[in-house]
N, C-alpha and C positions, 0 to 999 in steps of 0.2 A: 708892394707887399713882399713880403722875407717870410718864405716856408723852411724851417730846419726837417732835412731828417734823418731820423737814425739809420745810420746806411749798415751796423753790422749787427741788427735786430732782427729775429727771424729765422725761419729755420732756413731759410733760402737767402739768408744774406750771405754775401755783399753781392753778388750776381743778379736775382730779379730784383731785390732794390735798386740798384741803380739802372738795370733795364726802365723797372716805374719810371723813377726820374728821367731820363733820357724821354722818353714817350711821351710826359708831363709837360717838359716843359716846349716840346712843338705845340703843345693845346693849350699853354697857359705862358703866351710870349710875356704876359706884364708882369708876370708873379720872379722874384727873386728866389732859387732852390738853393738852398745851402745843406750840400752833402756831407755829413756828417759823421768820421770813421778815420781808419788808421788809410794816411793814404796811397801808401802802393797797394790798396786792396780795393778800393772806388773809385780809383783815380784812370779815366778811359783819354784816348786819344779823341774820342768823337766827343766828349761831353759839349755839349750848348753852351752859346755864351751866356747864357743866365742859369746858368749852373756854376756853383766856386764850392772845390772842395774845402773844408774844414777839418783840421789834422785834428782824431784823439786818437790817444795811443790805446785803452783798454776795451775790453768788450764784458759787459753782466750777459752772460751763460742764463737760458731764459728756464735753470732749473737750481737759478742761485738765489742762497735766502735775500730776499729784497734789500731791508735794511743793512744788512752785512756788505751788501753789494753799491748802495747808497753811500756810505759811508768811506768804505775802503777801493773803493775804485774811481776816485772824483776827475780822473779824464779821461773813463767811460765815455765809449759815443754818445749813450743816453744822456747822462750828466750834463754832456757838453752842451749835447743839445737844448736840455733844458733850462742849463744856463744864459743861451743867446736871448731864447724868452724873457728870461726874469731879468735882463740886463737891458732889455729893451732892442735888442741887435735883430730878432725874427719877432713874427707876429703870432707864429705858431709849430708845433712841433708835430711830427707825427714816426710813429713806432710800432714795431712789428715784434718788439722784441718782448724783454719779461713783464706780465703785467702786471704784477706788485711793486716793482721798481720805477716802471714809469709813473704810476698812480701815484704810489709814493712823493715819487720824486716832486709832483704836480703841488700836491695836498699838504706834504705834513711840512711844520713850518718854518724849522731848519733849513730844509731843500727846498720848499713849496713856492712859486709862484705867487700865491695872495690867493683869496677869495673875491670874487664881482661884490661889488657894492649892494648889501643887504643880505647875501649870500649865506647863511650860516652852515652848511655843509655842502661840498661838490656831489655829484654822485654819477656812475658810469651810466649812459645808455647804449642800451646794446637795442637793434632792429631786429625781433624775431620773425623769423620766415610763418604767416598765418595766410589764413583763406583770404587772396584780395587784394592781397601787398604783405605790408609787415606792422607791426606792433612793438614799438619802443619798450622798453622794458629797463626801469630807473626807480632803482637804485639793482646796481649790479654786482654788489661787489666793493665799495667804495668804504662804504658807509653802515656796518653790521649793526650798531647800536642808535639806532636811529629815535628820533621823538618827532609825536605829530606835525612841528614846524614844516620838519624837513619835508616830510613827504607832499605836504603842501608847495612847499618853494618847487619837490620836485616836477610838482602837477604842471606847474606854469612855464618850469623850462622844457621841460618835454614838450609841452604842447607847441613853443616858438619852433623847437629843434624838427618836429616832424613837419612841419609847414617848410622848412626849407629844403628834405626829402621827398615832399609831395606836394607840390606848389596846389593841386585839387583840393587838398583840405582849407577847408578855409573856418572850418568849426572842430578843432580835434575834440575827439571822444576818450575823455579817462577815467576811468577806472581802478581800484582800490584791488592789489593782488588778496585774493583770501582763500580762504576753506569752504565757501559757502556765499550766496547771495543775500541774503537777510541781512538785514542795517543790524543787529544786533552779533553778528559774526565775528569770530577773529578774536584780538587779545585788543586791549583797552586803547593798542596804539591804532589799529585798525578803526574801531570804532569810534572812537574820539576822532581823528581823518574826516570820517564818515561824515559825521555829526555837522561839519564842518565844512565840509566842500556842497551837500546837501542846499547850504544855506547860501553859500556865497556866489557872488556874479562874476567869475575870473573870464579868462580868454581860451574858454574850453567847456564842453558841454558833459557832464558827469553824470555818468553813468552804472555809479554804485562800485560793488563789491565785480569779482572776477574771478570765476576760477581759472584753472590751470586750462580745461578742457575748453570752455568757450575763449580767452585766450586764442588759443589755436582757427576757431572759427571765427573769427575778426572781428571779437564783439567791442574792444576797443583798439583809440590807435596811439594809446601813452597808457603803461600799468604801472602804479606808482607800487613801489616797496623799501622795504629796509633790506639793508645790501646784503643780508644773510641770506633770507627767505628769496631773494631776488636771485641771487647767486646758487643755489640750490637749487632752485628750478633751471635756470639754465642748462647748469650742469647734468641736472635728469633728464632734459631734453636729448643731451650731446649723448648722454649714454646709452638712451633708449634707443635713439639712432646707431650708435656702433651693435648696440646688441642684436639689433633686425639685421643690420649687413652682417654677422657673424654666422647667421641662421639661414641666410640665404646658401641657396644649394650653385655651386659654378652657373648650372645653366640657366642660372635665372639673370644673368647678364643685364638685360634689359629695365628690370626691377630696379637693379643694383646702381644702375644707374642714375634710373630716375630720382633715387630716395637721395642720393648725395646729392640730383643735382636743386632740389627742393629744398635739403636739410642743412648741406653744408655750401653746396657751390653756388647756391645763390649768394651767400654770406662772405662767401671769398671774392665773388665778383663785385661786392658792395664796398664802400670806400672806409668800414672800419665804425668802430663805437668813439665818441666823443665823450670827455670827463668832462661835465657841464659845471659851471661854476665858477670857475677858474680864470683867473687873469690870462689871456692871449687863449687861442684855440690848443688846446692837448688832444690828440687823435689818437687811440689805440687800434692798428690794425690785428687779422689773428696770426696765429703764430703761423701757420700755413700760407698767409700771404704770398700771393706772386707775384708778376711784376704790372697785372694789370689792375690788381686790386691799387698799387701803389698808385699808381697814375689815376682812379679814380680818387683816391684819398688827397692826393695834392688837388685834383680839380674842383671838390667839394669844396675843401679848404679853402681856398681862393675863395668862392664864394661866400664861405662863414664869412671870410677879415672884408670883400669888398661888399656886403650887404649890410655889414655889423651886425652881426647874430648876438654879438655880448651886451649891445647895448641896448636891441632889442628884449632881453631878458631881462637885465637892468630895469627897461621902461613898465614890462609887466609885471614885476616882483614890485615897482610902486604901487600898481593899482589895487594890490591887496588891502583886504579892508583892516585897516591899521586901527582902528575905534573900535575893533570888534575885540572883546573883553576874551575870549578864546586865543585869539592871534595875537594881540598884545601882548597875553600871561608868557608863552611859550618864546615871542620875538626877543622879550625882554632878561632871557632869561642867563643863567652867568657863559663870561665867555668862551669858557672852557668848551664851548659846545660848537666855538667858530671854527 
């Protein structure tokens, strides 16, 4: 297996990235690293022999317009890396760096990878820290204009993805991000969802609508959305969280700790959000990333390409009910929408 990564993505690159890699690849001797950056700047005298640096010359600044940065910097580390995926060279890419760029880069179709077979949009999952473990949380960001298909496909990828974070579940529980629990909730893409998952036998036990606040008490362990609403919560989470540390007084120390290491530092210690959908594994670490989140992210990785996670979704996105006059309308629909 051939992992690329972006070695100068990050607010901490190139130093804990390639600490990650270094660490990674003592626990993952089968896996091939391919460090990927300018390189008199990753380039160590101790690197492992299953480590090969990969020379790019530029770097996307993780505060540069994405497309601008796609476009005009094409031996970007990211680029590079993304290109060894779509050339067939790695199995998988993973990134710390901008995440409109590497999405981008994944998805749209100039630069993008492909979509998996059946796939009709990718979309980010991100593991929210809840009561119990975490809570996948797909579409994140990916995917703003979503229609009912999608959030179905997202149902069934999420549910393969958390079985491979939590080998215990063996029945994920998903749920419909809304305003309220009643089947009649939400705007028509919700509901129509609803109407939908209700009825069908997939590879996951559904559990309605969701709000924000049960969410957090782990009433499901996949919340499907359209990448606005998805990303917006997020986002209110991240700020609710800076605005409680802002308020805390010095001496509550103790607090202060706790809350990051519940809100953020579990999340850093975690190996990153996966863009599901996508031909070879895309991994977005955050931007905080250190060098042990890296090393998880390569060890997960490993995992995704030696268990096949893509074609275990592949297999589940067949068993949707294809005769069903709902799924077929939305499956068939133009392609402008792949």
């Amino acid at each position: 297996m051939r992992i690329a990564i972006d070695g100068m993505g990050g607010d901490h690159a190139p130093d804990d990235i390639v600490s990650g890699v270094i660490d990674a690849a003592a626990l993952v001797p089968g896996a091939r690293i391919l460090l990927v950056g300018q390189k008199d700047r990753v380039s160590r005298p101790n690197l492992p022999k299953n480590v090969e640096v990969v020379h790019a010359g530029e770097i996307v600044g993780m505060d540069e317009d994405p497309a601008k940065a796609l476009r005009g910097k094409p031996d970007s580390s990211l680029r590079v890396s993304l290109r060894l995926v779509k050339r067939g060279e790695a199995d998988a890419v993973i990134s710390a760096g901008n995440t409109g760029a590497l999405v981008g880069g994944a998805i749209v179709p100039v630069f993008g990878l492909g979509n998996l077979e059946g796939v009709k949009r990718p979309g980010i999952a991100i593991p929210m820290p809840v009561d119990g473990g975490f809570c996948a949380l797909i579409d994140a960001g990916a995917n703003p204009n979503a229609k009912p298909v999608h959030l179905v496909q997202y149902a069934v990828m999420g549910s393969v993805y958390v079985k491979y974070l939590n080998p215990q579940i063996k029945t994920p529980r998903v749920g419909i991000l809304n305003i309220g629990e009643e089947a009649k909730k939400g705007t028509d893409l919700q509901r129509e969802v609803y109407s939908y998952l209700e009825k069908a036998k997939l590879n996951f036990e559904f559990v309605g609508n969701i709000e924000p606040h049960p969410m957090f008490l782990g009433k499901a362990d996949v919340l499907v959305s359209d990448g606005f609403s998805g990303n917006l919560t997020l986002k209110m989470a991240e700020g609710f969280r800076e605005y409680i540390l802002r308020h805390l007084s010095p001496e509550e120390t103790a607090l202060r700790g706790r809350i990051q290491q519940i809100s953020q530092g579990d999340r850093l210690e975690q190996a990153g959000a996966p863009v599901l959908g996508v031909r070879g594994i895309v991994i977005k670490c955050h931007g905080g990333a250190r060098a042990r989140t890296i090393s998880n992210a390569i060890q997960l990785t490993a995992t995704f390409i030696k268990d096949k996670l893509n074609d275990h979704i592949v297999d589940d996105l067949r068993k949707l009910s294809w005769s069903s006059a709902w799924f077929s309308k939305w499956f068939s629909s133009s392609k402008d929408e792949e």
